[in-house]
C-alpha positions in Angstrom: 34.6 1.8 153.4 31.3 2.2 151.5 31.7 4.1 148.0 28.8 6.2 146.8 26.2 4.5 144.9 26.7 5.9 142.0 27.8 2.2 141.2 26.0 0.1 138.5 26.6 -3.5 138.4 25.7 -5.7 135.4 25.9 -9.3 136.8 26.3 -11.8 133.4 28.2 -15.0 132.6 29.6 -13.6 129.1 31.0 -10.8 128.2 29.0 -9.9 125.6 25.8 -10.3 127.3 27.0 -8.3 129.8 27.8 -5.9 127.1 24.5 -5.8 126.0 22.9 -5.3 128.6 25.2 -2.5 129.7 24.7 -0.5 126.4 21.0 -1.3 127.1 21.0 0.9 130.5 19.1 4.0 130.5 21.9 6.2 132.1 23.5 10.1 131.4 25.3 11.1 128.8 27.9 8.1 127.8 31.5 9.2 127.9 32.8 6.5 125.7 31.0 3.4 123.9 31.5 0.4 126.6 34.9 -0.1 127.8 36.6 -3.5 127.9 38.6 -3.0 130.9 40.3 -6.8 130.8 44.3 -6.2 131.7 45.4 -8.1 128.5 44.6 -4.9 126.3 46.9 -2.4 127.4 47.9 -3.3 130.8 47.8 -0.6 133.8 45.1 2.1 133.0 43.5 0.0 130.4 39.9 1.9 131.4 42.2 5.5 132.6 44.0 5.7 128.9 40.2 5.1 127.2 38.4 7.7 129.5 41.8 10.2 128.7 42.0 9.8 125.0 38.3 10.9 124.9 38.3 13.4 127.0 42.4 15.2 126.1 41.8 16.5 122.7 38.2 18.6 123.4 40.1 19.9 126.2 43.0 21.0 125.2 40.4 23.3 122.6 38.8 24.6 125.9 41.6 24.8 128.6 44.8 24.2 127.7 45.7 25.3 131.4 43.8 22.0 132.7 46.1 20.0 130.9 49.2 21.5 132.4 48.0 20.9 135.7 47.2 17.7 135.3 50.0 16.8 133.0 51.9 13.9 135.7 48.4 11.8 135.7 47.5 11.9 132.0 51.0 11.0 131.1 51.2 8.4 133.5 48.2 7.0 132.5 48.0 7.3 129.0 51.5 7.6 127.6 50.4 8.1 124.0 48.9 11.6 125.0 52.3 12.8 125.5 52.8 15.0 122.3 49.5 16.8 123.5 50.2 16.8 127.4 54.4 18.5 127.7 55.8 17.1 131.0 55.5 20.5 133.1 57.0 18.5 136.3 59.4 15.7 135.4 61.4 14.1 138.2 65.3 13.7 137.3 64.8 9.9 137.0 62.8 10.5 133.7 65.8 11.1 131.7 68.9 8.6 133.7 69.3 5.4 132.7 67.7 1.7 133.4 70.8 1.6 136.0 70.7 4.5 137.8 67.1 4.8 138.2 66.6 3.4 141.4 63.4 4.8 143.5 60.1 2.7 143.0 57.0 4.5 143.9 55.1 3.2 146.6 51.6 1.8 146.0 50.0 4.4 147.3 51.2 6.7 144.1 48.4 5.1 142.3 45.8 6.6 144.3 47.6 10.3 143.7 47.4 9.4 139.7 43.7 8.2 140.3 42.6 11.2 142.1 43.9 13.6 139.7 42.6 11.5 137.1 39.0 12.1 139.0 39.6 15.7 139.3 40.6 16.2 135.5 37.4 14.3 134.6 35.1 16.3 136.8 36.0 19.7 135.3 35.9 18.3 132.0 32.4 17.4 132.3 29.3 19.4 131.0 27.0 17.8 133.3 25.5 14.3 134.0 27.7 11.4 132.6 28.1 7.9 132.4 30.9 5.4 132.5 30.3 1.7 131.3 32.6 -0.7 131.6 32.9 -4.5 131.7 35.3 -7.0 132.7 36.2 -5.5 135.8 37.1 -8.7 137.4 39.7 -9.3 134.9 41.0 -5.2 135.6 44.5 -4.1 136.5 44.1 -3.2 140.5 45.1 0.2 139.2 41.8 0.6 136.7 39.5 -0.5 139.6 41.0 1.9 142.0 40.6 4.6 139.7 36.7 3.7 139.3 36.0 3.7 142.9 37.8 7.4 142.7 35.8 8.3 140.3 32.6 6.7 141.4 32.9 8.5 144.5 34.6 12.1 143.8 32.6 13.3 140.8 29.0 14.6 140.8 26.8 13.6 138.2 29.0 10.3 137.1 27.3 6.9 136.8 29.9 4.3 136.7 28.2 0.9 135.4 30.3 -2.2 135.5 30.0 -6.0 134.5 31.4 -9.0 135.6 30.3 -12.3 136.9 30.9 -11.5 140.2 30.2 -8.8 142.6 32.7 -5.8 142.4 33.9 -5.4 146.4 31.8 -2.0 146.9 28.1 -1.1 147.2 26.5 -1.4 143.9 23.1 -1.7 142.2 23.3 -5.0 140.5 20.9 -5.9 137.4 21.0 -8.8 135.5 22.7 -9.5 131.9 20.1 -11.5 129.7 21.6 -14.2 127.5 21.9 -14.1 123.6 22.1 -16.8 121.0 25.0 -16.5 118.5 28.1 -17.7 116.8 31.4 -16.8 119.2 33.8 -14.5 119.1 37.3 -15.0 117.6 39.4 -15.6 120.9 42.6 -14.2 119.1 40.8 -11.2 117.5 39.6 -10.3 121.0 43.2 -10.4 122.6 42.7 -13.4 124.1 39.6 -11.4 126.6 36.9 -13.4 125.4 35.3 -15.3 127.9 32.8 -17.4 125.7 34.2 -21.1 126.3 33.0 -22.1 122.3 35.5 -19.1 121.4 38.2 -20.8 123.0 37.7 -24.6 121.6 37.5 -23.5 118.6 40.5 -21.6 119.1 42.3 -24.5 121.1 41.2 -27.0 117.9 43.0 -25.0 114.8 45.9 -26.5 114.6 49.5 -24.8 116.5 51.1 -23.4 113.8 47.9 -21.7 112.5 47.1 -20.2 116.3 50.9 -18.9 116.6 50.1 -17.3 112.9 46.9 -16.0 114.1 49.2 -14.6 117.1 52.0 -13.1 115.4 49.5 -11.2 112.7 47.6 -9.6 115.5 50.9 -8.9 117.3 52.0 -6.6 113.8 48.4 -5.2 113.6 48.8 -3.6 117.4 51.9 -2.0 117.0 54.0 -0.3 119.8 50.7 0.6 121.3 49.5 -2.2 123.2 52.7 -3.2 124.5 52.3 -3.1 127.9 48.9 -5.5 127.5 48.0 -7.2 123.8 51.4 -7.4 122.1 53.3 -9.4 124.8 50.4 -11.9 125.2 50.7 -12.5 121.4 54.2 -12.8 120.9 54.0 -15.3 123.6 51.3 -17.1 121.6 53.5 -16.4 118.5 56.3 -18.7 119.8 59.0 -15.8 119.2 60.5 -16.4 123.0 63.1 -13.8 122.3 60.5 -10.8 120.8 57.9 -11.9 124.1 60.8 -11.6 126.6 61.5 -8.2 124.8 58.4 -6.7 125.0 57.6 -8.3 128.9 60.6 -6.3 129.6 60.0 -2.8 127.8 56.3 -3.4 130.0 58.1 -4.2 133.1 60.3 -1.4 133.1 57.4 1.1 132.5 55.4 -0.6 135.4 58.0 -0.2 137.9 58.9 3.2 137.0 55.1 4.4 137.3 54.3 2.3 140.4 52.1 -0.2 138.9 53.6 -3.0 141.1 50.6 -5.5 140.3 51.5 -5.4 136.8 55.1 -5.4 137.7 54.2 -8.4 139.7 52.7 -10.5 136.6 54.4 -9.5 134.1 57.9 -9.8 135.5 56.7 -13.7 136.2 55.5 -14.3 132.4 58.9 -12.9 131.4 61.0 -14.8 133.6 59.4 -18.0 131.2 61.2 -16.7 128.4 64.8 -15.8 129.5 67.7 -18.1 129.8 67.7 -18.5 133.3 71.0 -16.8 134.5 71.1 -14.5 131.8 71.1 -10.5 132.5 67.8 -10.4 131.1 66.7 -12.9 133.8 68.0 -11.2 136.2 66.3 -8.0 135.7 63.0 -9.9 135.8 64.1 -11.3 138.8 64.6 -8.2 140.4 62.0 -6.1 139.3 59.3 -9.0 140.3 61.0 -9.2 143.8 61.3 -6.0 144.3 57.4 -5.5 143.2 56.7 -8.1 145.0 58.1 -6.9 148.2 56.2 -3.4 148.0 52.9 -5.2 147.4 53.5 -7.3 151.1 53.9 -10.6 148.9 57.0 -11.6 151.3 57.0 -15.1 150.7 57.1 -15.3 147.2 60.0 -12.3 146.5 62.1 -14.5 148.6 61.6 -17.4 146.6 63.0 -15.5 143.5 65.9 -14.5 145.7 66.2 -18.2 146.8 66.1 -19.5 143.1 68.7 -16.4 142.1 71.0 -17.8 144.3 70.6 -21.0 143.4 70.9 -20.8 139.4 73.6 -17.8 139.3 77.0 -17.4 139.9 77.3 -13.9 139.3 78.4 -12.0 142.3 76.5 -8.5 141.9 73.3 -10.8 141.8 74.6 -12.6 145.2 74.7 -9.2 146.5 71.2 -8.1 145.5 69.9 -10.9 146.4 71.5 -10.6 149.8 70.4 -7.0 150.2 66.6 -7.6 148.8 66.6 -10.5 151.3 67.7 -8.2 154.3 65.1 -5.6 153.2 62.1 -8.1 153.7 62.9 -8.2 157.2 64.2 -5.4 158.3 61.2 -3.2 156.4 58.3 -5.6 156.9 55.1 -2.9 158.0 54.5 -5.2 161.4 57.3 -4.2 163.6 56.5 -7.3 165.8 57.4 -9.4 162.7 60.8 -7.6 161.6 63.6 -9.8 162.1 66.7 -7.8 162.4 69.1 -9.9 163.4 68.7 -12.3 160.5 68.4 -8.9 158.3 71.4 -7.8 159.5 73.0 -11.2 158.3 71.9 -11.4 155.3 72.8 -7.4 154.7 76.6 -8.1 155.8 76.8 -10.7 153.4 75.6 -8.2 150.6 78.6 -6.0 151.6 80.9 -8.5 151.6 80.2 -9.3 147.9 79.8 -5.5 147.3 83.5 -4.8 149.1 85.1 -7.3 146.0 83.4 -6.1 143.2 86.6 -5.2 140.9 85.2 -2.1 139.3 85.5 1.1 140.9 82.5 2.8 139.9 80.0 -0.3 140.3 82.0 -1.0 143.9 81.1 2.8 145.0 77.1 2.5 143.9 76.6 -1.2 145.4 78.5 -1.1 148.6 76.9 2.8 148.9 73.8 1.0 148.5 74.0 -2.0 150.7 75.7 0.0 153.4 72.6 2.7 153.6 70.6 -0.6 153.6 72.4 -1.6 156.9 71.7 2.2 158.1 68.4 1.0 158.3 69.2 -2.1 160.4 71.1 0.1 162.5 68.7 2.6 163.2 65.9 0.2 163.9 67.7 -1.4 166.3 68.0 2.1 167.8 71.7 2.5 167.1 71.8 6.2 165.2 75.4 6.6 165.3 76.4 3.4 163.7 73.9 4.4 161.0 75.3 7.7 160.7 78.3 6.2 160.5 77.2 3.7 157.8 75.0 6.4 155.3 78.3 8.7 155.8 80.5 6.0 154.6 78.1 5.7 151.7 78.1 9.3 150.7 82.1 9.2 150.9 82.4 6.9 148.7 80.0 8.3 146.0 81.7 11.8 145.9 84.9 9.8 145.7 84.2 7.0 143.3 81.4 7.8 141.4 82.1 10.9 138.5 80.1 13.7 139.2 77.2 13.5 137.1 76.4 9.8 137.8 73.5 8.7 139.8 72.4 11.8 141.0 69.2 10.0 142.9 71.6 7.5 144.7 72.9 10.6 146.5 69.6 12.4 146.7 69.0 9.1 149.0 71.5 8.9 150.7 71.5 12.8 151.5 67.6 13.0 152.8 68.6 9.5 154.8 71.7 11.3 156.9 69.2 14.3 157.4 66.2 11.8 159.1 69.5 10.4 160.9 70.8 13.9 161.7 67.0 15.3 163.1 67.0 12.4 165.3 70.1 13.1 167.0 69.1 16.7 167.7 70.7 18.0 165.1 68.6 19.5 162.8 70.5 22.4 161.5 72.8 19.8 160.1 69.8 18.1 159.0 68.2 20.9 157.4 71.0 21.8 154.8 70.9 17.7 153.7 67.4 18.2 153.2 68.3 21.5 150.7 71.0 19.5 148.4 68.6 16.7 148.2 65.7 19.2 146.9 68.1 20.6 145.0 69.1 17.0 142.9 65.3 17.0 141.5 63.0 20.1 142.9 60.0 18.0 142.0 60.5 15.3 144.0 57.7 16.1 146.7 58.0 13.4 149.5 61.1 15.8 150.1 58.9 18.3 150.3 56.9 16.7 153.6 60.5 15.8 155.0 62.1 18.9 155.2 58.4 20.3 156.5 58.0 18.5 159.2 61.9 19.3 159.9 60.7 23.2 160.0 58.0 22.4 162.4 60.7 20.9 164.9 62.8 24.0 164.5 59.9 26.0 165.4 59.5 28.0 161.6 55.7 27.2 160.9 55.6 29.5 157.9 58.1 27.7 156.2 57.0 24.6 156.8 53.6 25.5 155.4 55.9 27.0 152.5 57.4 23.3 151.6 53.6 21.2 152.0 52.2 23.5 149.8 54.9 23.1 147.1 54.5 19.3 147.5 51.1 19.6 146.9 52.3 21.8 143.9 54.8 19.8 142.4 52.7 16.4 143.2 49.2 14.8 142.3 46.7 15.3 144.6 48.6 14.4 148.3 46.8 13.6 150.8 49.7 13.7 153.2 50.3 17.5 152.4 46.9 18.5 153.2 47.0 16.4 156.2 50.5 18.0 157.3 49.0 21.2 156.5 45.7 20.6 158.9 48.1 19.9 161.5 49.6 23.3 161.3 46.2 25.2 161.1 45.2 22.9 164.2 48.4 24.1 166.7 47.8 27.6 165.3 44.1 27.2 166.4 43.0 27.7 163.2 39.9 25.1 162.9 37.9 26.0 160.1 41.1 25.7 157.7 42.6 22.7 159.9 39.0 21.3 159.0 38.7 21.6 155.3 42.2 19.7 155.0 41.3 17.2 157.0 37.8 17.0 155.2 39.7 17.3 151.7 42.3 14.2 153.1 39.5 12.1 153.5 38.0 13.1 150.5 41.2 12.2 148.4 42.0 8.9 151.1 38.9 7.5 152.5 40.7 4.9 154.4 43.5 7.6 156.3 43.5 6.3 159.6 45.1 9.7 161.5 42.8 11.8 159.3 40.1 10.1 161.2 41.7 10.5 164.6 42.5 14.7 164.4 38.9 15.3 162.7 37.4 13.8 165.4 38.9 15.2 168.3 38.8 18.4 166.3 35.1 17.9 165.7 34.7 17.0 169.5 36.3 20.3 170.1 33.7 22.2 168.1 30.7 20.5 169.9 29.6 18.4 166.8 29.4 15.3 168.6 27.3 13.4 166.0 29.8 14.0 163.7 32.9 13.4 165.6 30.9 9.8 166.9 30.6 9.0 163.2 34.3 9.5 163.0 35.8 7.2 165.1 33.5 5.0 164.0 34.8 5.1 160.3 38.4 5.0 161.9 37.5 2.2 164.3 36.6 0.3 161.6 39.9 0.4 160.1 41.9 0.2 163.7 40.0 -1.4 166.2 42.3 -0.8 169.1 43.7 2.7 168.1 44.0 4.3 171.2 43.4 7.6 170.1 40.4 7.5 168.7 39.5 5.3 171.9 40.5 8.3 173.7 38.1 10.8 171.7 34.9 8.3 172.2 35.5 8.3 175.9 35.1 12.2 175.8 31.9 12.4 173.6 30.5 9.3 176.2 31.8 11.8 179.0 29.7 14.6 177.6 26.7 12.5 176.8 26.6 11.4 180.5 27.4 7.8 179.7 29.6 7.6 182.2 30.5 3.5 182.0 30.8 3.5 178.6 33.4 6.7 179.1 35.2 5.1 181.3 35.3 1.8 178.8 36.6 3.9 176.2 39.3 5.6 178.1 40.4 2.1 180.4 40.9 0.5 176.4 42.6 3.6 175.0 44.9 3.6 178.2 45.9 -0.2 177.2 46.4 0.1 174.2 48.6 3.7 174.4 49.4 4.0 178.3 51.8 6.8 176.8 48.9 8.8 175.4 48.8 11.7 177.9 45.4 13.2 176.7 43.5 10.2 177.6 45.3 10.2 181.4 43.9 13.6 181.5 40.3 13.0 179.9 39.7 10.3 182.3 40.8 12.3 184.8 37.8 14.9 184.2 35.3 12.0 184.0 36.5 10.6 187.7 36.4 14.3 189.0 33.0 14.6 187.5 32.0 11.5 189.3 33.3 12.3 192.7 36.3 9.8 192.1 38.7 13.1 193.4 42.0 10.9 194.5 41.6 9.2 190.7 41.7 12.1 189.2 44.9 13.5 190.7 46.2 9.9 189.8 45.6 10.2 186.4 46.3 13.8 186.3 49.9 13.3 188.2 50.7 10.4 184.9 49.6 12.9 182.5 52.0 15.5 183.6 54.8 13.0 184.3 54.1 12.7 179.8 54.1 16.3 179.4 54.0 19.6 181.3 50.9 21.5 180.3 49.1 24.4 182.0 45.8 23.1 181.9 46.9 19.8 183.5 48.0 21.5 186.4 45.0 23.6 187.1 42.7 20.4 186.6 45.0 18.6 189.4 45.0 21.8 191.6 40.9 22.1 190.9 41.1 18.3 192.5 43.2 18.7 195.0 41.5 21.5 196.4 38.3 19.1 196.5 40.7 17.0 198.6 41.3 20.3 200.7 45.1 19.6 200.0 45.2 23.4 199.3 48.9 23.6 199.5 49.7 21.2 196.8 46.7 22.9 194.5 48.6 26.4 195.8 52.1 24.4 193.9 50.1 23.4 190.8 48.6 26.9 190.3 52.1 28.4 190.8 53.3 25.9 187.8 50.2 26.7 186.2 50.8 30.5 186.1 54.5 30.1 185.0 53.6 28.1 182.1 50.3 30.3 181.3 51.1 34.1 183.0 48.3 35.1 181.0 45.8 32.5 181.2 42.5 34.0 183.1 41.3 30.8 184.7 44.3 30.5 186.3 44.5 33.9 187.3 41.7 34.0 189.1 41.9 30.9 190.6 45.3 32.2 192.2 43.7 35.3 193.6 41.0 33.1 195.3 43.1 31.3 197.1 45.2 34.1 198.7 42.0 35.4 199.5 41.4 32.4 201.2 44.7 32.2 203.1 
């Protein structure tokens, strides 16, 4: 996807030619003096915290209320705003220990944080601004999302960025000049400067002097930089045990926020300062794998299971080791490339361990844990009551083992895991009242929210479905599932302006959702603006080039534009690719009626009912077979038709002609 060109690059060697020449740029009003937006600094939101800290005070003046409603983001980003931002939603895990704090956000999360960043900035702004930042290529992934957010959701805003390379979006380059001048002092930059004199003459003071130079700048940082500056120069410092200290203090942030990148980098430089086998170790281990694992890095979280296993002896890390292994398969996004029974060995070998832990309480969590793990297995291999079976077994042994206050999200888990199980098997009163106790744990938990939602709409209770995505949107930064959950509803309650402004506001928040794409289209299709509609599957194409859906939609705006081969093209690939897709069946089935192809289209018509009984599928076959002058059968369909519809008019009528006809 293309971001708006709002985007300014400054292409230069050096930084502070770069620098220069950004500060040079005849742009709006400056938000902040040029950014350094290098990792090393402050980690995660290096850029977020600097645009935040200017912007938080001169609001919280103006509008207080702005604050409050964006209090999740600013927090998250810049943590040192806290005292001015109070946590208005806080999740339960905020205040439960390292051990007990279990859940790590997807990666999407950052793209909520981002987007309420965006929307924070854009009603703090007076009018035209500008954003300059260099050292984009040396970014946390999380900073350069949030540009691209910003460069594309709010007016007036000229981001200008510099690195040596292109940045991977549409940009406006201009060139850096170069300047004479004495280099930087490499340690006094924290270790960003990229002026290769800076760094010999760093690399030829002698070691004692650098780790000096280190450990000062360390002190003169403080508590602030610690997820970015001061681990970098205690590691320079030589202090092994204050590095591995403060890699882990950064770690832990990381994977509580989502900033699995981070997690990702930092978990490795702190596994060079641990005594391998040590807890310590094995917490960067974990984290790192786990991280990893989210980020689709599969190969190298197993090889920190693999060395795990080879340099400890400790039987809770066997376990986890075990169960992180089994996870890799049995969740990997291809389902083509899951492999389940390997998963399923490696999970049984996790409870094994689990079954002969000695203490009671650790017993209970871990085999809880690797059991609803193997729930997982189970399910996926389509057996649901073995799973129910499993996550029951897991809940058991919490209420029994664990006391009652103890890892509260544990059993939110394993509660909103039996209710998924539960809905499948029909069941979804049983369902339902999981779904309650596990809101209940932490009420601002909004993926629970969309889960007991989406349960409603099963159970036929619209209203409160729309009740539960509107508190996740509430209780949540901005959410692009809600507001695509909530078109959905607008759409089967034919309510197309308001199913159209979620969808537009989804792919405002998430340019690159896929199903967005596919019910604006056929929603636009449906409202006759076919240019627009064409553009959409394009855009979603582009992203899924065999989604059958959106195959399905181009095949009906070819059908009305009387491109007849290329309609038929559209709906022959969306067939292959989703021969279960019954509104494709029935759209080709109006392009071969239109083109005199009437045995075809009571073909396709006949599959499309076989998928689904629908009034209109009927009529269209009894319209065809009446062509065929097989008037009986078309007499049948418009019989069916008329049950299903009593009050549709088309049908109606068509009726009374026939027994006119008789």
């Amino acid at each position: 996807m293309k971001d708006h060109l709002r985007l300014v690059w400054v292409r230069g060697d050096l930084s502070r030619d770069r620098v220069a020449a950004l500060r040079s740029l005849e742009l709006p009003f400056p938000l902040t003096p040029v950014l350094n937006g290098h990792r090393r600094l402050r980690g995660p939101y290096t850029v977020g915290g600097a645009i935040l800290r200017a912007l938080v005070p001169a609001a919280l003046e103006r509008s207080p209320g702005l604050l409050s409603e964006h209090d999740i983001e600013i927090r998250s980003v810049a943590p040192d705003l806290g005292s001015l931002v109070p946590a208005r939603r806080e999740t339960i895990e905020a205040h439960l220990p390292e051990d007990e704090r279990i859940l790590v956000p997807a990666p999407r999360r950052t793209l909520r944080i981002a987007n309420g960043v965006a929307e924070f900035v854009r009603d703090c702004l007076p009018g035209p601004s500008a954003l300059r930042v260099d050292n984009v290529h040396e970014a946390d992934p999380t900073d350069w999302e949030l540009l691209r957010v910003l460069a594309r959701r709010v007016p007036g805003l000229t981001v200008a960025v510099g690195s040596p390379e292109p940045p991977s979006v549409a940009a406006v380059p201009i060139e850096a000049a170069a300047a004479d001048g004495p280099p930087d002092d490499y340690v006094a930059s924290d270790g960003t400067c990229d002026d290769p004199r800076a760094y010999q003459a760093y690399l030829a003071l002698p070691p004692g002097e650098r780790a000096r130079r280190h450990e000062r700048r360390a002190a003169e940082l403080g508590e602030e930089f610690a997820l970015g500056a001061v681990p970098y120069h205690l590691e320079h410092a030589g202090d092994r045990d204050a590095a591995a200290r403060a890699l882990w203090t950064a770690v832990d942030r990381c994977v509580t926020e989502g900033y699995l990148h981070a997690v990702a980098e930092l978990g490795r430089r702190g596994l060079r300062f641990a005594e391998p086998g040590s807890d310590l170790w094995w917490r960067f281990t974990h984290r790192t794998a786990t991280a990893l694992a989210g980020l689709g890095r599969r190969e190298e979280a197993l090889d920190l299971y693999d060395r795990a296993r080879r340099v400890s002896v400790d039987p809770a890390v066997h376990a986890a080791s075990a169960y992180g292994t089994a996870m890799l398969d049995a969740r990997h996004p291809d389902p083509r490339q899951r492999d389940l029974p390997r998963a399923t060995e490696w999970i049984n070998e996790a409870i094994a361990i689990s079954t002969l832990l000695p203490d009671r309480r650790e017993r209970a969590f871990k085999l809880g844990f690797d059991q609803n793990g193997r729930a997982l297995i189970e399910m996926r291999e389509g057996r649901l009551a073995a799973a129910l079976d499993l996550v029951e077994s897991a809940i058991d042994l919490a209420e029994r083992d664990l006391p009652p206050q103890a890892h509260p999200v544990h059993r939110m888990v394993l509660l909103a895991n039996r209710a998924q199980l539960l809905a499948r098997a029909g069941r979804g009163g049983e369902a339902l009242r999981d779904l309650d106790r596990a809101i209940a744990i932490d009420p601002v938990f909004p993926d629970h929210y969309l889960e007991r939602g989406n349960l409603l709409v099963e159970l036929g209770r619209p209203d409160d479905a729309l009740a539960d995505y509107e508190t996740a949107m509430r209780v949540s930064p901005p959410l692009p599932e809600a507001y695509y959950n909530r078109a959905e509803l607008h759409l089967a309650a034919g309510n197309l302006e308001r199913a159209r402004a979620d969808l537009d506001h989804v792919l405002e928040l998430d340019p690159e959702y896929l199903n967005a794409y596919v019910n604006r289209a056929g929603l636009l299709e449906m409202l006759g603006e076919h240019d627009a509609a064409r553009r959409d599957v394009e855009a979603g194409l582009a992203l899924d080039p065999g989604n059958a859906h959106l195959h399905g939609v181009l095949g009906q705006l070819e059908t009305a534009a009387g491109r007849h081969d290329e309609a038929r093209l559209a709906f022959d690939t969306a067939l292959a690719a989703g021969p279960g897709l019954a509104s494709a069946w029935a759209n080709r089935a109006i392009l071969r009626y239109e083109t005199g192809d009437c045995p075809g289209a009571v073909d396709d018509l006949t599959r499309a009912i076989e998928l689904g009984e629908d009034a209109a599928l009927y009529f269209n076959r009894a319209t065809a077979l009446a062509a065929l002058g097989r008037t009986a059968e078309a007499r049948r369909d418009l019989a069916r038709a008329h049950a299903l519809a009593p009050d549709d008019p088309d049908v109606l009528l068509a009726l009374k002609r026939h027994e006119e006809a008789r």
